[in-house]
C-alpha positions in Angstrom: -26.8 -97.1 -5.0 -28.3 -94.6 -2.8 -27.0 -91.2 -2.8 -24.6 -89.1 -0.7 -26.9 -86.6 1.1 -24.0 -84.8 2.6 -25.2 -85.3 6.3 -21.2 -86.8 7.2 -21.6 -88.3 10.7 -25.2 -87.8 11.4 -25.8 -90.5 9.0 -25.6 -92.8 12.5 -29.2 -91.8 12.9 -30.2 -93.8 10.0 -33.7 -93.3 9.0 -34.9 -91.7 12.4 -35.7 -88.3 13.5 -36.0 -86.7 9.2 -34.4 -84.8 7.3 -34.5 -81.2 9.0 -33.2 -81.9 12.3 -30.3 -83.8 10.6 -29.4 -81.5 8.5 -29.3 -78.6 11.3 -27.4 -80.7 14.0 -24.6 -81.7 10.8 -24.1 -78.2 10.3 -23.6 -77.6 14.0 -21.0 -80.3 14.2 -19.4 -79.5 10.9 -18.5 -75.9 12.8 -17.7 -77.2 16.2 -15.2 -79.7 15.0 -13.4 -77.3 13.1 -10.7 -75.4 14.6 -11.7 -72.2 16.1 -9.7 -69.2 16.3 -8.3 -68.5 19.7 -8.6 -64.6 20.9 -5.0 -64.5 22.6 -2.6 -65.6 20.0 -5.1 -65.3 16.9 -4.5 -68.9 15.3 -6.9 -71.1 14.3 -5.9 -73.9 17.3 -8.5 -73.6 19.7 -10.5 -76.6 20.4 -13.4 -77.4 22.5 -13.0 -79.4 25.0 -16.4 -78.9 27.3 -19.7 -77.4 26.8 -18.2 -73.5 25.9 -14.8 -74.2 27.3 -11.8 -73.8 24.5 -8.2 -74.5 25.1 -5.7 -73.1 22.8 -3.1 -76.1 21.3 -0.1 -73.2 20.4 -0.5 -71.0 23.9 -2.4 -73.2 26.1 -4.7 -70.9 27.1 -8.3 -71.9 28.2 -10.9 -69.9 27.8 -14.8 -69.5 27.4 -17.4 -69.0 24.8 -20.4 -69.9 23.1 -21.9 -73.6 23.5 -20.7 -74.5 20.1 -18.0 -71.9 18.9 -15.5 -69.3 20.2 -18.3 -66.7 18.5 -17.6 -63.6 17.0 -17.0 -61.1 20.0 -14.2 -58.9 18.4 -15.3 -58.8 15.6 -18.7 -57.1 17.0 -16.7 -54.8 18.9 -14.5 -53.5 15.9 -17.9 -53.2 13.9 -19.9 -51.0 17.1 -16.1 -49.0 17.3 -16.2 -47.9 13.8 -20.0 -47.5 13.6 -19.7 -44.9 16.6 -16.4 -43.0 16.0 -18.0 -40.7 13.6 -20.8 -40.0 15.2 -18.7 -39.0 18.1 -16.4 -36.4 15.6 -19.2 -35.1 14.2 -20.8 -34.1 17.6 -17.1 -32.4 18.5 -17.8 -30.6 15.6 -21.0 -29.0 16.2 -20.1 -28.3 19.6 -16.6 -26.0 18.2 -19.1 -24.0 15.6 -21.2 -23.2 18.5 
């Protein structure tokens, strides 16, 4: 019995191509098959259907982004919004004392 090496479908390569370059393209399709959160109705139903083109399976909508994934846009945006609000009330602040 040989053992389970976790690979899932990239065990159609068979003994070609080693172990490294398996193991990175399983864990590439193990995220793209998933169902990716779409960014209009926030469920995870969003499935690609092209090289960085997502459609939506609840609203249908069609959409763009990275080659493999949806990609973490928002999120970035949330993180750069709460990373500069302070700065930005604390230079209304000196400007007042002035």
């Amino acid at each position: 019995m040989s053992k389970d090496t976790g690979l899932g479908p990239v065990k159609r390569f068979g003994v070609r191509y080693g172990a490294t370059p398996k193991h990175k393209l399983a864990e590439i399709e193990k995220e793209q098959k998933k169902p990716q959160m779409c960014p209009y109705c926030s469920k995870p139903k969003a499935y690609k259907t092209s090289f960085g083109i997502f459609e939506c399976g609840k609203c249908g909508s069609k959409f763009t982004g990275k080659a493999y994934v949806v990609g973490k846009r928002a999120k970035l945006l949330e993180d750069i919004t709460k990373l500069t609000a302070p700065e930005t009330e604390k230079k209304e602040e000196d400007s007042d004392e002035e």
